[in-house]
C-alpha positions as CSV (number, residue, x, y, z in Angstrom):
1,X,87.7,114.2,136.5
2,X,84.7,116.6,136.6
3,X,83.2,115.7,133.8
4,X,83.6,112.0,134.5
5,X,81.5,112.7,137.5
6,X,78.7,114.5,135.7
7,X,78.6,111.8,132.8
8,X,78.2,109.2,136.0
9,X,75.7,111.2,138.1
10,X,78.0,111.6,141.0
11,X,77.1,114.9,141.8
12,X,73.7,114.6,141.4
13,X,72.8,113.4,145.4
14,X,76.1,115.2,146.1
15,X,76.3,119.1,145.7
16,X,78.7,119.3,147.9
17,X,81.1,117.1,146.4
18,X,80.9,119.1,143.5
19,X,81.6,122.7,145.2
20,X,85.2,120.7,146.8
21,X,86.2,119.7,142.9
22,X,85.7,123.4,141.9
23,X,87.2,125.0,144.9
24,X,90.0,122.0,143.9
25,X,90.1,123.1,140.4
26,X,90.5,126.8,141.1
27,X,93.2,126.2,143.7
28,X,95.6,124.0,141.4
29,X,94.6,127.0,138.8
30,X,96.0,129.8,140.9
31,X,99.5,127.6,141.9
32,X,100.1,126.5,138.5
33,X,99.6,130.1,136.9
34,X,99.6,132.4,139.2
35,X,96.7,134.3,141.3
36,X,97.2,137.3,139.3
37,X,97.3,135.8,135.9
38,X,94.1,135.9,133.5
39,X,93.5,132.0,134.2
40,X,94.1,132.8,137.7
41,X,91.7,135.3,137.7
42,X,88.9,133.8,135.6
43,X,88.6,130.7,137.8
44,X,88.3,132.9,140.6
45,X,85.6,134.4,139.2
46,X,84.3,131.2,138.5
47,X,83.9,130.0,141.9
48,X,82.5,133.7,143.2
49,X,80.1,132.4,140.6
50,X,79.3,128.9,142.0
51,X,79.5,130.1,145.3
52,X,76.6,133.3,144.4
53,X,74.9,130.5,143.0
């Protein structure tokens, strides 16, 4: 789904539609796997990332 949107340019008037696919991403991240395990933890860090950014 994300990377349909950056191959057509959604996101590119639309920041802030991006941020709510991340936040999106991480959240179904930590349910399916757990906030504790390594994926969990690594997409967390991922949207500290975005979220520095």
């Amino acid at each position: 789904m994300i990377q349909q949107k950056i191959n057509n340019k959604v996101y590119v008037n639309n920041s802030t539609e991006f941020i709510q696919d991340i936040e999106l991403m991480v959240a179904n991240c930590e349910q399916y796997n757990g906030k504790r395990s390594i994926l969990g933890r690594l997409a967390n860090r991922l949207l500290l990332y975005f979220k520095d950014c």
